[in-house]
KEKE-3310 file (N, C-alpha, C; in steps of 0.2 Angstrom, whole numbers, plus 5000, padded with zeros to 4 digits):
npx = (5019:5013:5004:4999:5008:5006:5001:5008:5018:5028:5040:5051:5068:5074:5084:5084:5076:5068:5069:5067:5052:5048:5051:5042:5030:5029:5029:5017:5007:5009:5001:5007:5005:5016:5026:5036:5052:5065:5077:5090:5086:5073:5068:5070:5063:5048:5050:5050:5036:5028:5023:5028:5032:5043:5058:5066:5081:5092:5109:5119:5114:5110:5110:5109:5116:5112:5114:5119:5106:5099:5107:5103:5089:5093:5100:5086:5083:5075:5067:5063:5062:5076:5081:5095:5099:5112:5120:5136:5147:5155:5165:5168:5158:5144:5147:5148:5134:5126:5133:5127:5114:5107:5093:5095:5103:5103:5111:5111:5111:5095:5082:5064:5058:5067:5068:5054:5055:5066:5058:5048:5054:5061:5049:5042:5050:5052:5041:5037:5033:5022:5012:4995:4980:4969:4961:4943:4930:4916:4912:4908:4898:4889:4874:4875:4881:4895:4898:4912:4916:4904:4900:4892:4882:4872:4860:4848:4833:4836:4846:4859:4868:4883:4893:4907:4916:4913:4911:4925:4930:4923:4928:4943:4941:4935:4947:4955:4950:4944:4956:4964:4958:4969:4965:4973:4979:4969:4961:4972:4974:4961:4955:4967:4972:4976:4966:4957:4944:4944:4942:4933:4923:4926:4920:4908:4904:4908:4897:4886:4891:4887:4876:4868:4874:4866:4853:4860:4863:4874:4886:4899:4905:4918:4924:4939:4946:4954:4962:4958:4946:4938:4933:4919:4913:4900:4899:4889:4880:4877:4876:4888:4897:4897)
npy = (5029:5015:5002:4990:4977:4972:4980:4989:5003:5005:5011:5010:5009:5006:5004:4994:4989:4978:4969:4977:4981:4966:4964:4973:4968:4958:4962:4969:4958:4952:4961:4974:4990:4999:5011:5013:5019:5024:5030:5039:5052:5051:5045:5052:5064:5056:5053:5064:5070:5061:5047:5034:5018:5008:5008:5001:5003:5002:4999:5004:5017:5029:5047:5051:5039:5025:5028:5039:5044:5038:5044:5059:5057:5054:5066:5073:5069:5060:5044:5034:5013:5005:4995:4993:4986:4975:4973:4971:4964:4970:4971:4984:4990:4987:4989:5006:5005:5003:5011:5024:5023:5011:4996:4982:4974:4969:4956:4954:4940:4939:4931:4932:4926:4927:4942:4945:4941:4946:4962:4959:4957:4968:4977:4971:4976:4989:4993:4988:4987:4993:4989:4985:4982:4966:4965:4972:4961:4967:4981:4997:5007:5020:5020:5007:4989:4980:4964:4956:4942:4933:4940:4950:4965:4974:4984:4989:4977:4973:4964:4959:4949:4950:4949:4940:4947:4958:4958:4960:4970:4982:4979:4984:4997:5000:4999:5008:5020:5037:5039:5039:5023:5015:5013:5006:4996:4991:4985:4974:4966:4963:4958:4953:4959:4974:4977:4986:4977:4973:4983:4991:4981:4982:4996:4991:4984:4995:5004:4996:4995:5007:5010:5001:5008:5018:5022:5027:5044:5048:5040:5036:5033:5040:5046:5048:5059:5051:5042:5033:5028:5034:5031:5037:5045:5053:5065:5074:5070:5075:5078:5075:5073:5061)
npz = (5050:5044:5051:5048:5040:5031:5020:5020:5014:4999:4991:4979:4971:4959:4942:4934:4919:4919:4930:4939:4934:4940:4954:4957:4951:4961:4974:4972:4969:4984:4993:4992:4992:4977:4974:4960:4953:4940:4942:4954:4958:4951:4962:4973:4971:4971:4984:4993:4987:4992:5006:5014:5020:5018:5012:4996:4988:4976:4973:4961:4953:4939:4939:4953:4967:4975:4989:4991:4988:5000:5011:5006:5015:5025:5031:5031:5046:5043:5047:5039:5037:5026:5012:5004:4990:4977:4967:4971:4983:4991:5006:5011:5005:5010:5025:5023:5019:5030:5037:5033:5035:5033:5037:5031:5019:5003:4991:4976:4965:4968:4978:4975:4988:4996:4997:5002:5014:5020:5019:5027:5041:5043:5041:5054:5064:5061:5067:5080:5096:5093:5088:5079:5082:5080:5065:5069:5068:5068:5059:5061:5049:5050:5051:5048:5050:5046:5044:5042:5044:5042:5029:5027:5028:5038:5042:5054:5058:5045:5033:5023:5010:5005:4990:4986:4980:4983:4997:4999:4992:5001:5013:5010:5007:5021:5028:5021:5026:5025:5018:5003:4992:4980:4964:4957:4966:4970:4962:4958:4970:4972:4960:4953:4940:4932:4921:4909:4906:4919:4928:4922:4930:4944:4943:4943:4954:4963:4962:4967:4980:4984:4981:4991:5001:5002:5010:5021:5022:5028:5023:5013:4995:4988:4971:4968:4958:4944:4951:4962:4975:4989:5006:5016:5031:5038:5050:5053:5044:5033:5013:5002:4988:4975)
capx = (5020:5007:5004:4997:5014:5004:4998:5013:5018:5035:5046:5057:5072:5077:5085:5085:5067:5066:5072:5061:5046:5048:5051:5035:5023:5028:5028:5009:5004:5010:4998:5010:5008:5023:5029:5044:5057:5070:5083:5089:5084:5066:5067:5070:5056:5044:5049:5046:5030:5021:5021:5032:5033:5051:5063:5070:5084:5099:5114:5119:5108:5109:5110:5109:5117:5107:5120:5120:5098:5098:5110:5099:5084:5093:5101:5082:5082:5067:5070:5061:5066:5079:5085:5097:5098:5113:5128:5143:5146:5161:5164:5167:5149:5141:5151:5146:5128:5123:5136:5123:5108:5101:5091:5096:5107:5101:5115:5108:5105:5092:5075:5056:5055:5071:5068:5050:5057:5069:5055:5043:5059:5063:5045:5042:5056:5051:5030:5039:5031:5017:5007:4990:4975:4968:4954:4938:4924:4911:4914:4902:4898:4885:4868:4875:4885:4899:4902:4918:4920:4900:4901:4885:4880:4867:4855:4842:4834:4838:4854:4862:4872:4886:4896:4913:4921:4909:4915:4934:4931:4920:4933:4948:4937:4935:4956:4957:4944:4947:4962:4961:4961:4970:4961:4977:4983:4962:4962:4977:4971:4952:4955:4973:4975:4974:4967:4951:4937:4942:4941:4926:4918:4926:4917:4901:4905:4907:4889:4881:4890:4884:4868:4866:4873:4861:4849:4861:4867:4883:4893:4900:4910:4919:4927:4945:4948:4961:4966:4954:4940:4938:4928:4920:4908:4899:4896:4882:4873:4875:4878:4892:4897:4900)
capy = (5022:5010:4997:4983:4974:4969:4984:4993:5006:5005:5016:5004:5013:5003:5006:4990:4991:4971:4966:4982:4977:4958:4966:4977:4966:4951:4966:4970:4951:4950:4967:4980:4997:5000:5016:5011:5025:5021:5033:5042:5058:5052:5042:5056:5066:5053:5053:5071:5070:5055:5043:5028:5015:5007:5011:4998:5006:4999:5007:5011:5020:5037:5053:5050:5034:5025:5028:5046:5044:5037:5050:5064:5059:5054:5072:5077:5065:5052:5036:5026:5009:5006:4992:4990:4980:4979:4966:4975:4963:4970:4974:4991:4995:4985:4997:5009:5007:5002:5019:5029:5021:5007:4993:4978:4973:4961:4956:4952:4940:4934:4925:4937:4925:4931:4949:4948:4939:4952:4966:4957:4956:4975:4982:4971:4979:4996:4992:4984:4990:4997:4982:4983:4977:4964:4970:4969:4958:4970:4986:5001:5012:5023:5017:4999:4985:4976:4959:4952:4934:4933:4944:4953:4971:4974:4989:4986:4972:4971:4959:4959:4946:4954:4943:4938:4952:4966:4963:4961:4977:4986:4978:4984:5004:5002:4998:5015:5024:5043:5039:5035:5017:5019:5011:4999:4992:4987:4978:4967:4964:4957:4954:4949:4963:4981:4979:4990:4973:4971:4991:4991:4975:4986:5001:4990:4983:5000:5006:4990:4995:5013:5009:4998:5011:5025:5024:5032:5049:5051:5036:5042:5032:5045:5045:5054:5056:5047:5039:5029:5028:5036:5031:5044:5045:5064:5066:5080:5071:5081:5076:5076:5070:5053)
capz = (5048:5042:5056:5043:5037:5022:5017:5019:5005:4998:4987:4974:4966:4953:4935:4928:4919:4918:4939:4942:4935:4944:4960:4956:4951:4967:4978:4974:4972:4991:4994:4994:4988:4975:4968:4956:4954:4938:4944:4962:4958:4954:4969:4978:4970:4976:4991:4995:4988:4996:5012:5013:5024:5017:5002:4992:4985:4973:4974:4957:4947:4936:4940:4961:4967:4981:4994:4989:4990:5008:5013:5008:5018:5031:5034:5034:5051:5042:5048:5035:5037:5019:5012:4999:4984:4975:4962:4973:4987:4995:5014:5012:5002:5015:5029:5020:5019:5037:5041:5032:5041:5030:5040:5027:5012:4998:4986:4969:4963:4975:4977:4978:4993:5003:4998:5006:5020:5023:5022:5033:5047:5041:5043:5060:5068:5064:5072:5087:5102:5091:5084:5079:5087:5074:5062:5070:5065:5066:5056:5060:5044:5050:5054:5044:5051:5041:5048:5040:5043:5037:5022:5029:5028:5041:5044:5058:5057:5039:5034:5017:5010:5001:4987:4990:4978:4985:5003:4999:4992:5006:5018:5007:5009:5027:5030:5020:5028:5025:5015:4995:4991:4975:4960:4954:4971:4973:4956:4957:4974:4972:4952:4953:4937:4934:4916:4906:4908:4928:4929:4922:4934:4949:4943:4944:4963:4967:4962:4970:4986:4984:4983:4998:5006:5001:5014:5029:5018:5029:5022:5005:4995:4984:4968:4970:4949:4943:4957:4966:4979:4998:5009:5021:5035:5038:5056:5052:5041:5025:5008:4997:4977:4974)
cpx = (5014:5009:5005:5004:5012:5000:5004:5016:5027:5036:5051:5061:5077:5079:5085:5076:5065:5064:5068:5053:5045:5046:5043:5030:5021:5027:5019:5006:5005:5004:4998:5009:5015:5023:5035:5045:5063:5077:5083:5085:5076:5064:5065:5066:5052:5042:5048:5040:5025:5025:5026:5034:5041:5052:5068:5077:5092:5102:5116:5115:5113:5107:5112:5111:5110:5111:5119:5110:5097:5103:5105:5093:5086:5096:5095:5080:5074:5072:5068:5064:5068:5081:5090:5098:5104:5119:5132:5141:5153:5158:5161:5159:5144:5141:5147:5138:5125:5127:5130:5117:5102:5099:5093:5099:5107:5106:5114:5116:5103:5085:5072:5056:5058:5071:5062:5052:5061:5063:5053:5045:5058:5056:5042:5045:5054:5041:5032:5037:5024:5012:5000:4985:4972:4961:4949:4934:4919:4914:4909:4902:4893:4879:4870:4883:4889:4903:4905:4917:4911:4898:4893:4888:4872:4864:4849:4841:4836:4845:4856:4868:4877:4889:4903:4918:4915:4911:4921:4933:4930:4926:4940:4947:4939:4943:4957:4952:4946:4952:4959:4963:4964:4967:4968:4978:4974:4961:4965:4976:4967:4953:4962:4976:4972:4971:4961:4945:4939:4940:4934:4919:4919:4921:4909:4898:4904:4900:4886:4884:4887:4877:4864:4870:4869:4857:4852:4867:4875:4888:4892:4906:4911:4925:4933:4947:4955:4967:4963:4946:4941:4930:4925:4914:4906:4899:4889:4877:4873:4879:4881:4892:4899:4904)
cpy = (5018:5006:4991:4982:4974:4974:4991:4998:5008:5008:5011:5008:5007:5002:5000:4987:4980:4967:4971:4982:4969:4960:4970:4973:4958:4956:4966:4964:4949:4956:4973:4987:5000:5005:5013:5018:5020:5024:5036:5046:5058:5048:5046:5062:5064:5052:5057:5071:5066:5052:5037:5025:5011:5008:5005:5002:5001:5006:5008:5010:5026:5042:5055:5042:5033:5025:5038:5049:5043:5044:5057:5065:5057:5060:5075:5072:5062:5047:5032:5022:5008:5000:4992:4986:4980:4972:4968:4969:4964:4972:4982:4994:4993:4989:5003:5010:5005:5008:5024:5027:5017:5002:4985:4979:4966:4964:4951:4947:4936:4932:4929:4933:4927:4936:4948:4946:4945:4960:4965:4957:4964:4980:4980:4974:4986:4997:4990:4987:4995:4993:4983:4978:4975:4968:4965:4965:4961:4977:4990:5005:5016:5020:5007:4997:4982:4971:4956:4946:4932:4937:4949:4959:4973:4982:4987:4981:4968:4969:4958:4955:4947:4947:4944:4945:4960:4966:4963:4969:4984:4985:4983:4994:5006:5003:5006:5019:5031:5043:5036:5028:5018:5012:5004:4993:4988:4981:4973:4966:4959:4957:4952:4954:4970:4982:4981:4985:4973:4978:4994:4987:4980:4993:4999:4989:4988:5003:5002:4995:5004:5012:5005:5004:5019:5026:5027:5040:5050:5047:5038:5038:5038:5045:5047:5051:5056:5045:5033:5031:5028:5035:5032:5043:5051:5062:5069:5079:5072:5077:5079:5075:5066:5053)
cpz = (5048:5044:5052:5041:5029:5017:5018:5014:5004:4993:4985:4970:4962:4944:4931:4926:4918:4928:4941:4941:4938:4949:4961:4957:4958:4972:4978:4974:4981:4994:4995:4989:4985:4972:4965:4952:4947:4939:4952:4961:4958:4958:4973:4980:4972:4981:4996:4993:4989:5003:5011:5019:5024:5010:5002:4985:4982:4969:4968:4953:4945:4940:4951:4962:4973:4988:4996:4993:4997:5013:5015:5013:5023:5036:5036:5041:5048:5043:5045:5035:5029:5020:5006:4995:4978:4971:4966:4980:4992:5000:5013:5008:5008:5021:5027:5019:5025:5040:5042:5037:5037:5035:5035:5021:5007:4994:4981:4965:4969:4975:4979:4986:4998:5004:5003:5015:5028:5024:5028:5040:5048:5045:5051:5064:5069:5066:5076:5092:5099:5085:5083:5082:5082:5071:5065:5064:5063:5065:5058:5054:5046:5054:5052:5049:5046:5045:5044:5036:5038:5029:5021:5029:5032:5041:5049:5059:5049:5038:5025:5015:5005:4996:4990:4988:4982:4993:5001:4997:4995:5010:5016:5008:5015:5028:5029:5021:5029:5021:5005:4994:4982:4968:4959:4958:4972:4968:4955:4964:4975:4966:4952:4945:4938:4927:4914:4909:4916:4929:4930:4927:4941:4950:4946:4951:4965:4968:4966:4978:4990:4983:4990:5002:5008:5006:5021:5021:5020:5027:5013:5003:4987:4979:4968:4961:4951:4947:4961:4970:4986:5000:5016:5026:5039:5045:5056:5046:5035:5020:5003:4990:4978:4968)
residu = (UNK:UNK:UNK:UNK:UNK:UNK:UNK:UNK:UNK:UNK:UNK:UNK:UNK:UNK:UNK:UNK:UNK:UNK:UNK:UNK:UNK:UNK:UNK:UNK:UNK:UNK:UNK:UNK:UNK:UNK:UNK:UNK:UNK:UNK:UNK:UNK:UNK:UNK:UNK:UNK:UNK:UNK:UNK:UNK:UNK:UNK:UNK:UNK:UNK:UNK:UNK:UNK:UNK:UNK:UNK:UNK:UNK:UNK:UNK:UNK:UNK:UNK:UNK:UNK:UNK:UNK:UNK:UNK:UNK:UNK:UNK:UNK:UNK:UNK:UNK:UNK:UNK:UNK:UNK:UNK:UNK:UNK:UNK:UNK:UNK:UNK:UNK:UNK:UNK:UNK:UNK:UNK:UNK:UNK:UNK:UNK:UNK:UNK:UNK:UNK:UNK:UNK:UNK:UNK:UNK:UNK:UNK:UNK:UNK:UNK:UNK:UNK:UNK:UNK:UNK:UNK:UNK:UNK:UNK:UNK:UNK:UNK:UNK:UNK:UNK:UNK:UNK:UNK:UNK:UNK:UNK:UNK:UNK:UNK:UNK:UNK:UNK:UNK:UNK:UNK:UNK:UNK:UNK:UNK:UNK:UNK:UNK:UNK:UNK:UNK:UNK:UNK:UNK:UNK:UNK:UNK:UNK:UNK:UNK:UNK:UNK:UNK:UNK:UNK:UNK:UNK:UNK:UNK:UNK:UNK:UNK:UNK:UNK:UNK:UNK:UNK:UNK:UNK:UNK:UNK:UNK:UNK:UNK:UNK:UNK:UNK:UNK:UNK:UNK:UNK:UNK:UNK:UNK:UNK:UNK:UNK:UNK:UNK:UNK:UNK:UNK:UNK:UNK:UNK:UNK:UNK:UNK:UNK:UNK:UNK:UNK:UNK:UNK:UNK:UNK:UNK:UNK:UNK:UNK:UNK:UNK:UNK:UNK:UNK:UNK:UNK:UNK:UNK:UNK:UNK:UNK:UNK:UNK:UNK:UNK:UNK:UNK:UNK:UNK:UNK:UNK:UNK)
# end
């Protein structure tokens, strides 16, 4: 489980390609990591192969209902918190969906502001007794200092004054430290899209902060192809591929 609320990564199973991309693109404007799924089946592939902190699931879809989809992972006893999303507002489907072991039920149609509400209650509940200590101020990378709220990059007594978009983005690094930050959720993040010219200005931020970090070898940001950027710290010194 990923402490951060706002960085939390969700699983969207959604068929209808219009309310699915809506729900997609207020999701990541709020900071969230979205996979969108347009049926169960490859809901249910996704979710065998990555990480998820909650599933947005509506109930019907093709091929696997979402009824059917929360069922099977909760046989595998994962307790991912689940909410549904769904036109059907009888008793019985509601019964029904909290029998199986969803945490919430949104009945369509309904406002980006109450779903996030409802996640934000959703992922609280499952961090409850397991809250984050806030992100420091001072960041160590190696022999360099990264002070936040200043937007400095220290070395000794040398002090670096980063720009606005080169800390968000080292800041955005550290959060995923050892983890890949993945190139789209960085773009529409600190550039607000994911498209070729912001791609390209990111690529440039990324060189800049590769270079200022060149004088300690062990900090390494790394490109992970066609996916994003990791950012790694050797212990021993030695030098990797950028």
């Amino acid at each position: 489980m990923n402490n951060r609320l706002d960085q939390a990564r969700i699983l969207l199973l959604e068929d209808d390609p219009n309310l699915g991309l809506i729900i997609e693109e207020s999701l990541i404007r709020e900071g969230f990591p979205v996979t969108l799924c347009r049926d169960g089946q490859q809901g249910l592939d996704s979710f065998a192969g990555g990480e998820f902190d909650l599933c947005l699931v509506d109930v019907m879809m093709p091929h696997l209902d979402g009824f059917e989809f929360a069922r099977q992972i909760r046989m595998q006893g994962d307790e991912t918190p689940l909410i549904f999303l769904t036109a059907r507002a009888l008793t019985e489907d509601r019964v029904e969906g909290f029998r199986i072991g969803c945490d919430d039920y949104v009945t369509k149609p309904f406002s980006m502001e109450e779903l996030l509400l409802r996640i934000q209650a959703v992922l609280r509940r499952a961090n409850k007794g397991n809250e984050p200590a806030p992100s420091p101020e001072l960041i160590e990378l190696g022999d360099f200092i990264f002070h936040r709220p200043d937007r400095t990059l220290a070395r000794g007594e040398s002090v670096r004054q980063l720009t606005d978009r080169e800390a968000d983005l080292l800041e955005l690094l550290c959060l995923h430290r050892d983890r890949t930050l993945e190139r789209s959720f960085a773009l529409r993040r600190i550039w607000g899209d994911d498209s070729y010219h912001a791609g390209r200005s990111m690529d440039v931020f990324i060189s800049h902060l590769r270079k200022y970090l060149q004088d300690d070898p062990r900090v390494q940001i790394r490109t992970v192809h066609g996916q994003g950027f990791k950012l790694m710290i050797r212990e021993d010194g030695a030098q990797g591929g950028r």
